[in-house]
C-alpha positions in Angstrom: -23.5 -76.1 -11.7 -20.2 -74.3 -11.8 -21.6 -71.7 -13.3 -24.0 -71.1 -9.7 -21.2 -72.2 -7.3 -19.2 -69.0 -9.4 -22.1 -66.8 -8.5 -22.5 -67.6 -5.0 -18.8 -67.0 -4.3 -18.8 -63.3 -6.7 -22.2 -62.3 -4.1 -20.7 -63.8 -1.2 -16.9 -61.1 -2.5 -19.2 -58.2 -3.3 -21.1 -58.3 0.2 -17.9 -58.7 2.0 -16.7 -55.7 -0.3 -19.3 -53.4 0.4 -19.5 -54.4 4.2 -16.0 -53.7 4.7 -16.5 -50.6 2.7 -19.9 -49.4 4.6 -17.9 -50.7 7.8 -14.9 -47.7 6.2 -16.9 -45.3 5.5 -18.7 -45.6 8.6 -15.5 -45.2 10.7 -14.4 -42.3 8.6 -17.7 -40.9 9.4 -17.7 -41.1 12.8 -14.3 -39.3 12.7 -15.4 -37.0 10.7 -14.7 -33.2 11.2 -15.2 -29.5 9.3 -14.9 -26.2 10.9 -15.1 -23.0 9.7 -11.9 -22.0 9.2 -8.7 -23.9 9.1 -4.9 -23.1 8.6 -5.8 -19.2 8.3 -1.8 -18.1 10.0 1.1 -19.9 8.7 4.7 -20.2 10.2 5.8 -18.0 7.4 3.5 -15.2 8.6 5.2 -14.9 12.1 8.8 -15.1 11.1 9.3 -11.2 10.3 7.1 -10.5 13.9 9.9 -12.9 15.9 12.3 -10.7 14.2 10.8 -7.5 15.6 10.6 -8.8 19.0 14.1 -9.6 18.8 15.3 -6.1 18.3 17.2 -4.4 20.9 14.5 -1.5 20.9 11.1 -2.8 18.5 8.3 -0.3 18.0 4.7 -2.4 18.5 2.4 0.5 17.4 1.4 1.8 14.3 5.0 2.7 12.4 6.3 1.5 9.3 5.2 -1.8 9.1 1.6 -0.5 9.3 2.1 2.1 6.8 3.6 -0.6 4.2 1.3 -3.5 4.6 -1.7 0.0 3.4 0.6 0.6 0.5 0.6 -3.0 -0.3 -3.3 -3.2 0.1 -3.7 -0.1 -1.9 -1.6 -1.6 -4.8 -3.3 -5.3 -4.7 -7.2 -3.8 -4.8 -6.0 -0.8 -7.2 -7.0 2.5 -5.2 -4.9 5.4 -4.1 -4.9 5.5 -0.5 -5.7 2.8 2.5 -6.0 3.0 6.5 -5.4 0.1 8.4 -7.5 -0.1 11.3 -8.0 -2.2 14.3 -11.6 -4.0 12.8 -13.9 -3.8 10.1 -16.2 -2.8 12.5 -14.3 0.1 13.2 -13.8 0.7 9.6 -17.6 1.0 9.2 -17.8 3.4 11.7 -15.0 6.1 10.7 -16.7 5.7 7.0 -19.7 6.8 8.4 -18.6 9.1 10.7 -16.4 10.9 7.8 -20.2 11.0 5.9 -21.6 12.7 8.4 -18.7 15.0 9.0 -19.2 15.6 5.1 -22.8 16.0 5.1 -24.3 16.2 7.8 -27.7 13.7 8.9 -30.2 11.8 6.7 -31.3 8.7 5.4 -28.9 5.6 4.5 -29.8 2.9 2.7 -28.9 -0.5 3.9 -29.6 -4.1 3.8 -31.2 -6.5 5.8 -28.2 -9.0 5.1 -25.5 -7.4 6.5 -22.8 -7.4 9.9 -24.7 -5.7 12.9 -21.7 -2.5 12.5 -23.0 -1.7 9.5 -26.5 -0.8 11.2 -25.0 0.0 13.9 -22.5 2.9 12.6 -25.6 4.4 10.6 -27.7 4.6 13.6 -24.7 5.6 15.9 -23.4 8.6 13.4 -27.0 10.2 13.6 -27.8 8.7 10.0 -31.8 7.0 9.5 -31.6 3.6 8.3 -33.4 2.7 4.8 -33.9 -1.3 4.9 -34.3 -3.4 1.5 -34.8 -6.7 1.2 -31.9 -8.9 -0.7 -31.6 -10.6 -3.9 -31.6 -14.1 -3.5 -29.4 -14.6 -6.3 -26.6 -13.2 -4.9 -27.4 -12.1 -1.3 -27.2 -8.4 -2.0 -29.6 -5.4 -1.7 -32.7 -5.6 -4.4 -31.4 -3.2 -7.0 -35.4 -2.0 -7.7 -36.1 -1.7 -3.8 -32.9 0.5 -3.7 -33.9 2.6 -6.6 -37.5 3.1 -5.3 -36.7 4.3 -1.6 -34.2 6.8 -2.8 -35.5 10.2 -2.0 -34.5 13.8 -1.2 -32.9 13.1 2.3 -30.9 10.0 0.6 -27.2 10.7 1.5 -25.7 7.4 0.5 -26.3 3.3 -0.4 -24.3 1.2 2.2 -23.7 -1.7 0.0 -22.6 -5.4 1.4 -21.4 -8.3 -0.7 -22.3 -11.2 1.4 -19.8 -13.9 1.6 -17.9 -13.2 -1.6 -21.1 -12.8 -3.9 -21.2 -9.3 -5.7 -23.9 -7.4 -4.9 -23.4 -4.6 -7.6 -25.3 -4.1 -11.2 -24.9 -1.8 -13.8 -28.5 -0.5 -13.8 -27.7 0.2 -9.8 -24.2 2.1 -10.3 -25.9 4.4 -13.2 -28.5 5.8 -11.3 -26.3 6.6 -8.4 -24.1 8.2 -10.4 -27.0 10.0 -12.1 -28.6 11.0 -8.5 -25.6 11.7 -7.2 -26.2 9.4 -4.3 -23.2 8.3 -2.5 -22.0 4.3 -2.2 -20.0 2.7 0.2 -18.8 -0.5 0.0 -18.9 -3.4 2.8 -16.3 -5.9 1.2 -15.4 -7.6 4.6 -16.5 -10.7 3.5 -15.6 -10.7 -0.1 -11.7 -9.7 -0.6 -10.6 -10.2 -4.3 -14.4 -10.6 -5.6 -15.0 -8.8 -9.2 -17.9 -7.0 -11.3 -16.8 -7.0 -14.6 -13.3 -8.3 -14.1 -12.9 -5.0 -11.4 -12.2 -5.5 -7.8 -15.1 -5.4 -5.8 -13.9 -2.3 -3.1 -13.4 0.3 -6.2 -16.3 1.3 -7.0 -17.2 3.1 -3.9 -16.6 6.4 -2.8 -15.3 5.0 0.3 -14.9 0.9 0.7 -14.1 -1.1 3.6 -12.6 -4.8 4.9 -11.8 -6.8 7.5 -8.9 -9.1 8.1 -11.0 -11.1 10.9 -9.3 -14.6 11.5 -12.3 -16.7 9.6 -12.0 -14.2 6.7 -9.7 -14.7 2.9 -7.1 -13.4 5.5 -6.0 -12.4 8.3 -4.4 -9.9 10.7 -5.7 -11.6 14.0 -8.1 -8.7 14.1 -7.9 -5.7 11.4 -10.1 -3.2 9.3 -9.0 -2.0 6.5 -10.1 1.7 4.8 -10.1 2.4 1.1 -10.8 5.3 -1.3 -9.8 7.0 -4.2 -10.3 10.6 -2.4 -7.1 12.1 -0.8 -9.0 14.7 2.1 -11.2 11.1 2.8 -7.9 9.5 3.2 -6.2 12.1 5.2 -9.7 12.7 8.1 -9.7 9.1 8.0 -6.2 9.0 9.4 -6.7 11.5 11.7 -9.6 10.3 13.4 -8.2 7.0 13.8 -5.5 8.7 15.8 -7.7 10.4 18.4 -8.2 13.5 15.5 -4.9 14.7 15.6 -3.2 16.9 12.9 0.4 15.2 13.2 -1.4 12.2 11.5 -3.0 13.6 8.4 0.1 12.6 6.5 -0.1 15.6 4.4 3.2 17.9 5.4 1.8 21.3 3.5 -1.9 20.9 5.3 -0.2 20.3 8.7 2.3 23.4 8.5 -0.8 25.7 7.3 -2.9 24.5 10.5 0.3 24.9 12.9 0.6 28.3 12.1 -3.0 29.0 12.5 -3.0 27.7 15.5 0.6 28.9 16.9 -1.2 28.8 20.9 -0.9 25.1 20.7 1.7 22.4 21.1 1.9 21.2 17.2 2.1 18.0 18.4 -0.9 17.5 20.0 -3.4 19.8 17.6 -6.4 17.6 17.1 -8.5 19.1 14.4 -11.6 16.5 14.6 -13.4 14.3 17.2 -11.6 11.3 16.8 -11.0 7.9 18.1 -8.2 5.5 19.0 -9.2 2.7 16.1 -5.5 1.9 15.3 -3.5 -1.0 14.6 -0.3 -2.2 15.5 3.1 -3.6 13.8 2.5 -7.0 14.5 -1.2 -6.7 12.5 0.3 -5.0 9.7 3.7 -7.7 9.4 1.1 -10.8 9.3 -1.0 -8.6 6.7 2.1 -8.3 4.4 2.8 -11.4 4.9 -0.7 -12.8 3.9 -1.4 -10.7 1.1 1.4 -12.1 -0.8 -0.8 -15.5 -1.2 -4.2 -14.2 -1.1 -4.8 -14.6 -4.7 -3.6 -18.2 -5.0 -5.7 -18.8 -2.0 -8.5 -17.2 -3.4 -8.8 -19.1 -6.5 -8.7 -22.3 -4.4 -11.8 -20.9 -2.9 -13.2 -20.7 -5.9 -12.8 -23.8 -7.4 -14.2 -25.6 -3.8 -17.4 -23.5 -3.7 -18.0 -24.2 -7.6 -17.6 -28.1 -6.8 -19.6 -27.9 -4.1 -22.4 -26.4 -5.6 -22.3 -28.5 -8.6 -22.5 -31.6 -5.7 -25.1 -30.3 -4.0 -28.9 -31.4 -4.8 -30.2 -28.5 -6.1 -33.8 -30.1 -5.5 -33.2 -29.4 -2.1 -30.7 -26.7 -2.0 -30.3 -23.5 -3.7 -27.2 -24.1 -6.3 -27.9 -21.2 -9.1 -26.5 -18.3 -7.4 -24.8 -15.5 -9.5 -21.3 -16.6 -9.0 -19.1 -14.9 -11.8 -16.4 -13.4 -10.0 -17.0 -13.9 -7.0 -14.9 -15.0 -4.1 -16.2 -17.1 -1.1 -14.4 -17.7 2.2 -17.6 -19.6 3.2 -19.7 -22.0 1.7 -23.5 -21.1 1.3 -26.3 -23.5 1.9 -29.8 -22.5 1.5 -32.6 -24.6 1.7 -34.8 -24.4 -1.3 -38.3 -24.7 0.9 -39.8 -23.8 3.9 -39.9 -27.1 5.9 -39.2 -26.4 9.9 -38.7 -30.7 10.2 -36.2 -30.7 7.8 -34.3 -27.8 9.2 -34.4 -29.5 11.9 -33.2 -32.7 10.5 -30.5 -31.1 8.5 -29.0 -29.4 12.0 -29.0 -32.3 13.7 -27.2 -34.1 10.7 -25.0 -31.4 10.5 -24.0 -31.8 14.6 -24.0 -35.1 14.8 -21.1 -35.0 11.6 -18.9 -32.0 13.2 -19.8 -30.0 10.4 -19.9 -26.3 12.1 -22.1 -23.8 10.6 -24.2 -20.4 11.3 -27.6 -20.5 10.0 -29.0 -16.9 8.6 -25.7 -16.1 6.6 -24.0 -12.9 7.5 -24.7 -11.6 10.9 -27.2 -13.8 11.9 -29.8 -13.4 9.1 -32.5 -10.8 9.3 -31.2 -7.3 11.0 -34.9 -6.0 11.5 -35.1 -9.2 14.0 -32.8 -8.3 16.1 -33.1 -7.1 19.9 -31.2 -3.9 19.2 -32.7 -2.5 16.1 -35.7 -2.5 17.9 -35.0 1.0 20.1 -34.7 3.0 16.9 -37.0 1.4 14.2 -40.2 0.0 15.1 -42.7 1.0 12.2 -42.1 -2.0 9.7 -43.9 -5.3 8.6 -41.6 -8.0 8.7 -43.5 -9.9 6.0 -42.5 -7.2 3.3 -38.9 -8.9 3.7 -39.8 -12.1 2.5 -36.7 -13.2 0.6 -33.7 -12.1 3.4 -36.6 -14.0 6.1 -36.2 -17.1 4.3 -32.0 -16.8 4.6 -32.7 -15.6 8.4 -34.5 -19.4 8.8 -33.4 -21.6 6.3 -29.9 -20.0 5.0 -26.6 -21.1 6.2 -22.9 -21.3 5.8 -20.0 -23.5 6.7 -16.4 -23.5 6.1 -14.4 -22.8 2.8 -10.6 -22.6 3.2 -7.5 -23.2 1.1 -6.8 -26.6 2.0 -9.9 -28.1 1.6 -9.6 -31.1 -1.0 -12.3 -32.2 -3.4 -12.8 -35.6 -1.3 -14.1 -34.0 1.7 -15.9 -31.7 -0.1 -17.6 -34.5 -1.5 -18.2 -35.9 1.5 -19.9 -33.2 3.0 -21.8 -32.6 -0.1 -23.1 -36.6 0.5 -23.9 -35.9 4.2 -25.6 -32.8 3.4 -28.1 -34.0 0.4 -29.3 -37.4 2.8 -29.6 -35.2 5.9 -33.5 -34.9 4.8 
C-alpha cells in the first residue's frame, strides 16, 4: 500500500517535472533566435577610427593606415605582397584583369559553386568559362573534371574554397604545376583554412579575400589581393588607382617611366587601364584591428562546426565532409536525399524558429542556373552537374560566429534533426 501511494506521488513529480520543463523549453523556443552573423565589429575596433576623426586635419583615403593593415595581412597569411581593395568582388576582377593583361584571352576553368564575380570577372575580362561540377566532400571543383577539361587554350584554374572547406589536393596542384596552368585562389570565404598545415591563399599565383561583414572578419566592406610576385603586386596597385604610375610603389620603375615620358605631368602618368577599386583609412584601421583576434576567433569556429556536425543526424544530413583544416564562418547543412516535402518541411521549421539561412551554399547554388550566365553560355546539359544541383536544391547554410556557445548549438542541432 505505501509502496503504491510512493509511486503515485514520484509519477504525479515527474509529470509535473517534465511539464514544467516542456512548458520551458517551449517558451525558450518560441523566443528563440539565430542569424547569420553576430557580434562581427567590436568597440575595440572603432577606438583608433574616433581617434582619426578627431585630428585637427585626418586623411580618410587610402594612406598609411591602408598600407599597414596589407603589411599586417601579408605577414598573418605568409606572402610577400597584399592590396587592400574596396571588395572581394573587385579583387576578383583586377586578378583577372592582370591575367589577361598577362596573357591575353582563353579558357578559365571555374566552378559551379562559387560567388557570381568570380564568373562574372572571367566573362567580363574576355576569358571563356570552363564549368566543373564540385566535390561533395568538400564543396570544391572535381579534381578529375578539372584535369580532363584542361586543354591547349587553358590559361588558368579559378579555384573557390566554399565556406572554409579546402578545395585543393595534391594530385590537382602537381599537374598544374606540370602543365604549367595557372591557379588562382578564391579564399573569400575561407580566411585562415589549411592544406597540409599551409594557409589556404599561398598556393596560388595570385589569391584573393574579402572582409564582407558576415565573413571571419570584417572591414565593413573590403577585398583583399595577395601574391608572391612583385610586377603582379605593383599592376595590381596601379590599376586599383585608376592605372597610375605614382602608385606602383616601386621608386626605381617610376623614375625610369618619368623620364620616358618627360611630356607628361609625373603625377598623373597612368601606364594601364585601371579602376578606382580603393579603400579607405577607416577600412584598413577596423582591418588591423580585427586581424589581431582572427585566429582565436577562428578556432572557436572550428570547434562549433565540429560539434555541430557531430549533433546533426547524419541519416538525414550530410556530416562526413573533409574538414581537416578547415575554417568555417558558416555552418553547412545538406540534406542527404532528394525529398521536395521535406525541404519544404525543413524551411518552414527553420522560419518558424528564427533560424536564418540561404539554401544552395555560396552564391545561391548552381551558377549555370542563373539568369545572367545565360547571354554567354548556352550549350550545356544541366544534368551533367548532378552533385553541385543537389547543393543548388537541397544545400544550405546558417550562421557560425565566435560567440556561439555549445547550448544553442545544440539546440539548433535538435530543431534541425525533428524538422522532418
Amino acid at each position: 500500500m505505501y509502496f503504491q501511494i510512493y509511486f503515485f506521488h514520484f509519477k504525479l513529480l515527474s509529470y509535473r517535472y517534465y511539464s514544467l520543463n516542456f512548458k520551458s523549453n517551449y517558451k525558450n523556443h518560441m523566443n528563440f533566435k539565430h542569424q547569420l552573423m553576430s557580434n562581427n565589429f567590436q568597440k575595440k575596433d572603432f577606438k583608433s577610427v574616433i581617434k582619426l576623426f578627431n585630428e585637427k586635419n585626418p586623411i580618410l583615403t587610402q594612406s598609411k593606415s591602408v598600407e599597414k593593415f596589407e603589411q599586417n595581412w601579408s605577414k598573418w597569411l605568409g606572402v610577400k605582397h597584399s592590396v587592400f581593395v574596396n571588395s572581394g568582388s573587385s579583387a576578383n576582377f583586377l586578378s583577372i584583369f592582370i591575367l589577361k593583361e598577362m596573357m591575353g584571352s582563353g579558357e578559365i576553368i571555374v566552378p559551379t559553386l562559387t560567388w557570381v564575380s568570380d564568373i562574372t570577372s572571367v566573362i567580363l575580362n574576355g576569358f571563356k568559362p570552363v564549368f566543373v561540377d564540385i566535390n561533395p566532400n568538400n564543396l570544391g571543383m572535381n579534381d578529375e573534371q578539372v584535369l580532363k577539361k584542361i586543354n591547349k587554350n587553358t590559361k588558368a584554374v579559378f579555384i573557390t574554397h566554399v565556406l572554409g572547406l579546402n578545395a585543393l589536393s595534391q594530385k590537382l596542384l602537381d599537374e598544374l604545376k606540370r602543365k604549367k596552368i595557372i591557379l588562382i585562389e578564391d579564399v573569400c570565404e575561407s580566411h585562415g583554412a589549411t592544406f597540409k598545415n599551409k594557409k589556404l591563399g599561398t598556393f596560388g599565383l595570385i589569391s584573393n579575400f574579402s572582409f564582407y561583414y558576415a565573413h571571419h572578419m570584417s572591414t565593413i566592406e573590403g577585398g583583399m589581393i595577395s601574391t608572391n610576385d612583385t610586377k603582379i603586386y605593383e599592376t595590381a596597385r596601379m590599376i586599383r588607382s585608376h592605372g597610375m604610375l605614382r602608385e606602383i610603389g616601386n621608386t626605381k620603375q617610376q623614375s625610369i617611366y618619368k623620364k620616358k615620358y618627360r611630356n607628361l605631368n609625373s603625377d598623373f602618368i597612368f601606364m594601364l587601364p585601371g579602376f578606382n577599386m580603393r579603400n579607405n583609412e577607416i577600412g584598413g584601421l577596423i582591418g588591423i584591428s580585427q586581424l589581431k583576434r582572427l585566429d582565436s576567433n577562428n578556432n572557436k569556429r572550428k570547434k562549433n562546426y565540429e560539434f555541430f556536425l557531430k549533433n546533426l543526424d547524419s541519416k538525414k544530413f550530410k556530416t562526413d565532409f573533409a574538414i581537416k583544416g578547415s575554417c568555417n564562418y558558416a555552418l553547412t547543412l545538406v540534406m542527404k536525399n532528394k525529398n521536395y516535402k521535406n525541404r519544404k518541411k525543413l524551411e518552414l521549421v527553420m522560419k518558424k524558429n528564427n533560424i536564418e539561412f540561404r539554401r544552395g551554399m555560396a552564391g545561391g547554388g548552381n551558377q549555370l542556373m542563373q539568369p545572367y550566365i545565360k547571354k554567354y553560355i548556352n550549350k550545356f546539359k544541366i544534368n551533367d552537374f548532378k552533385e553541385v544541383n543537389h547543393i543548388h536544391h537541397f544545400g544550405y547554410y546558417i550562421g557560425n560566429y565566435p560567440d556561439l556557445k555549445t547550448n544553442k548549438i545544440e539546440t539548433i542541432c535538435k530543431i534541425l534533426n525533428n524538422s522532418f
